[in-house]
ZAMARGU-4260 file (C-alpha; in steps of 0.2 Angstrom, whole numbers, plus 5000, padded with zeros to 4 digits):
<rodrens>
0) 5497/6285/5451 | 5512/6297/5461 | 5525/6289/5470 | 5535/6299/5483 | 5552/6292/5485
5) 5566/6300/5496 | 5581/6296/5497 | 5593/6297/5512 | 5610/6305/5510 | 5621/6286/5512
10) 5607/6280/5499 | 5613/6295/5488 | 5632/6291/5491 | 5633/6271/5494 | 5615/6265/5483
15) 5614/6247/5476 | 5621/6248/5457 | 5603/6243/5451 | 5595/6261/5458 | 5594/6270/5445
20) 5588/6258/5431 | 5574/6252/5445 | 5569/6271/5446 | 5570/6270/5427 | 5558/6256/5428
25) 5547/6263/5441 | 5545/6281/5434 | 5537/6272/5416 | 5526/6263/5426 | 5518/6282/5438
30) 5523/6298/5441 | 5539/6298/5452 | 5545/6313/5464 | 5558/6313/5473 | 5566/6321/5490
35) 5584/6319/5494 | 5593/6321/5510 | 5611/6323/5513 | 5616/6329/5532 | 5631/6320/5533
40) 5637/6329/5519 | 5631/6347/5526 | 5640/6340/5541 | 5657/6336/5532 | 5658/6353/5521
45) 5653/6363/5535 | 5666/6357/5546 | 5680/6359/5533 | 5673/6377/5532 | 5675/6380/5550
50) 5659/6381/5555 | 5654/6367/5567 | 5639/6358/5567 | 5627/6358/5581 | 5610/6346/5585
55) 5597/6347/5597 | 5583/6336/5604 | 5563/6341/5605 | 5555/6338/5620 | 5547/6326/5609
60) 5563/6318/5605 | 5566/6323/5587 | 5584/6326/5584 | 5587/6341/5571 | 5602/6352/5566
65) 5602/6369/5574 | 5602/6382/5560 | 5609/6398/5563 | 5612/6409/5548 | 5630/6404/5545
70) 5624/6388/5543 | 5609/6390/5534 | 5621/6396/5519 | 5631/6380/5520 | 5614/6370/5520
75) 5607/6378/5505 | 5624/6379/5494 | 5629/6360/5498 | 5608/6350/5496 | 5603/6365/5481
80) 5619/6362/5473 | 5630/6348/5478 | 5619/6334/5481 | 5607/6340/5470 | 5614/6340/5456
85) 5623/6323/5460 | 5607/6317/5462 | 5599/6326/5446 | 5615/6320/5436 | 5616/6302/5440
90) 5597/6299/5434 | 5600/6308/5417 | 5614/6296/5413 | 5603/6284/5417 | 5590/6288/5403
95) 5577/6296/5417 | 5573/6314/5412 | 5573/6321/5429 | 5574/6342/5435 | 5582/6346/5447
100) 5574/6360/5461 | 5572/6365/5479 | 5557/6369/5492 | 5561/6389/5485 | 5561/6387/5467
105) 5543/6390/5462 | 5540/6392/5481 | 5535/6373/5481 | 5537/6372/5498 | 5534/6385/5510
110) 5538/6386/5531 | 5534/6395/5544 | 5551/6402/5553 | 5551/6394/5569 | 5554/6408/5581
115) 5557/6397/5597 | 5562/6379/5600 | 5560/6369/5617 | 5573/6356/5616 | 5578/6345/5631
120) 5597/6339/5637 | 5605/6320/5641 | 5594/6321/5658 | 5577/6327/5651 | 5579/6346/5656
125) 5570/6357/5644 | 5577/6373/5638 | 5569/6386/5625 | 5582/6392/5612 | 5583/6405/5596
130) 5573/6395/5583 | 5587/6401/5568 | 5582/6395/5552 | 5572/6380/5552 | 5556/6377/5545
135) 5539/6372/5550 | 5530/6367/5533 | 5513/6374/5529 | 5510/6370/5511 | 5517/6362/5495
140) 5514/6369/5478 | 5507/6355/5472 | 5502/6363/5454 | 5517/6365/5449 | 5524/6347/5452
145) 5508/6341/5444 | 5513/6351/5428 | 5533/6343/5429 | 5525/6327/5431 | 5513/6328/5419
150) 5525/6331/5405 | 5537/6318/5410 | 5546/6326/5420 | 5553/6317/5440 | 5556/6331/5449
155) 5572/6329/5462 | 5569/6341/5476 | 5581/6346/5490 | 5574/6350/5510 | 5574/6371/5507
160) 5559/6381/5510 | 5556/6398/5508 | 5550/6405/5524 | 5536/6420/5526 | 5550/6435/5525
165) 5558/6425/5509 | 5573/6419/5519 | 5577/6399/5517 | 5574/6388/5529 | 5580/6370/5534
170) 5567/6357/5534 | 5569/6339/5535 | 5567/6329/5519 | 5557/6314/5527 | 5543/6325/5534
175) 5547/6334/5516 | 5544/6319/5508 | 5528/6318/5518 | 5520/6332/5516 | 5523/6330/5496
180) 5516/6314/5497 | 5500/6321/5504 | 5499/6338/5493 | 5499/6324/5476 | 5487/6312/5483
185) 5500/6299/5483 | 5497/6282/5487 | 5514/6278/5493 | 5527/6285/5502 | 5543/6275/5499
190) 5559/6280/5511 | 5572/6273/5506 | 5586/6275/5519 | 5601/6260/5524 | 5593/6247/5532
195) 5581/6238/5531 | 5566/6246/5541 | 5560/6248/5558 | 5571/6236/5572 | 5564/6232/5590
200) 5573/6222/5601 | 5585/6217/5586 | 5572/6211/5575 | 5562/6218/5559 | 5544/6227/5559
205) 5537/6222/5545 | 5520/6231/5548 | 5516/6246/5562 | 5497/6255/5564 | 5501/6272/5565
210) 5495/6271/5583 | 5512/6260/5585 | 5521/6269/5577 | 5519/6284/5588 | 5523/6272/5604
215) 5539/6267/5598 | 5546/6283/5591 | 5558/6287/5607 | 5564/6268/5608 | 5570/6267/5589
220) 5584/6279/5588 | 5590/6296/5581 | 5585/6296/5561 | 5573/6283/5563 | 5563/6292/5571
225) 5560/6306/5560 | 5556/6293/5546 | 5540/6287/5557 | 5537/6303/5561 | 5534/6306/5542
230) 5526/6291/5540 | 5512/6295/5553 | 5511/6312/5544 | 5508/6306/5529 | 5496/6294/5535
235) 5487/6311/5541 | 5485/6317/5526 | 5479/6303/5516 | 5493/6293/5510 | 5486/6273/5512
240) 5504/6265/5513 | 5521/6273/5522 | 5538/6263/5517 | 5553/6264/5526 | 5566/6251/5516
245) 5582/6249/5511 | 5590/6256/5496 | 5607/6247/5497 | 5600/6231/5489 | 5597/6226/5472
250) 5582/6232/5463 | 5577/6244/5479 | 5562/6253/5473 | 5551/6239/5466 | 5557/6229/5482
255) 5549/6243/5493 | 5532/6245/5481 | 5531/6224/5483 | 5534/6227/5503 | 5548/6214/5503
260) 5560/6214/5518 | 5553/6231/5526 | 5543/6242/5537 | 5527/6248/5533 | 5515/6257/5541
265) 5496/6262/5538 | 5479/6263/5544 | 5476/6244/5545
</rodrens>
């Protein structure tokens, strides 16, 4: 059995003390892999740099960072270091013996430069922009996690591909996660983000069909809606069970794998 876990970036900086010893738990029990974010943090250093950040909106209503090149440097010094490692460091203190990598190392993932995007403004209009450096993924290395896995090994993996031409490319960790999740076969696809799940009118999901979850992506917010979007993706691809859950509670990840106080999605 694989599990996917990603982890958001307040996850990463504000998690329930009992984290890591739950992933401890959980990666004895199955093959863990898992996919951190960190865009506040990009955000925060880039800023100090000087360099400010800027977002756009599909006309699918996805909200994304726009990557120029500047910013792509900033992107990949700040999730292939930084919060990497921050990441990698904190689960080998903890006794789990996990690596620490990136969507080029091994090409594990690759994308497709995105030449143009259409994005749309506060009153709908659309617009076609420079496409920069984000990433449209189109496959997943999956031999080489298998082996890492294999051998013990949880493999922590920041949101850089390596493009067709070699150059990195911002992609976003859930849909990341996603695709991972449906490279390995995985059964589950936990998101662990800070709060609780999907809310509508102020209260809970606990379960969506993918169907529903694609008619409520525009009404539930920037960042939530990326993590359906995954979710549905991973769906796609064969994954049975999509989680989105918290990871500021105690014992987070067996909470999410025994569907307590969360979202999730699938196929029935």
């Amino acid at each position: 059995m694989v599990l996917i876990l990603k982890l958001g970036g307040d996850v990463i900086e504000q998690a329930h003390s009992s984290l890591i010893s739950d992933l401890k738990r959980a990666a004895s029990k199955e093959r863990v892999v898992i996919v951190h974010g960190g865009g506040d943090e990009v955000t925060q250093i880039a800023e100090k740099l000087g360099k400010s950040q800027t977002f756009v909106v599909s006309s699918e209503g996805i909200r994304s960072r726009y990557t120029d090149a500047e910013t792509i440097e900033i992107y990949t010094m700040v999730m292939c270091g930084k919060t990497n490692k921050k990441v990698v460091s904190s689960l080998q203190k903890g006794g789990v013996s996990a690596i620490g990598l990136s969507g080029v190392d091994g090409a594990i993932i690759r994308a497709v430069r995105k030449k143009k995007l259409i994005v749309a403004d506060d009153r709908g209009r659309k617009r076609i922009v420079e496409g920069g450096y984000t990433g449209q993924i189109k496959s997943i290395n999956k031999d080489l996690l298998l082996t890492l896995i294999q051998k013990g090994y949880v493999p922590v993996i920041a949101p850089v591909a390596l493009g067709d031409e070699f150059e990195f490319l911002n992609v976003d960790a859930d849909r990341a996660a996603a695709h991972i999740a449906g490279a390995l076969g995985a059964k589950r696809l936990i998101l662990l983000t800070d709060v609780a799940g999907v809310y509508l009118e102020g209260k809970l999901v606990s379960k969506m069909t993918v169907h529903e979850a694609k008619s409520v992506m525009k009404k539930v917010g920037f960042g939530m809606e990326k993590k359906l979007l995954a979710c549905v993706e991973a769906l796609t691809m064969g994954v049975n069970r999509a989680i989105i859950s918290s990871g500021m509670v105690q014992n987070p990840v067996t909470r999410a794998t025994k569907e307590e106080r969360c979202t999730v999605v699938s196929n029935e």
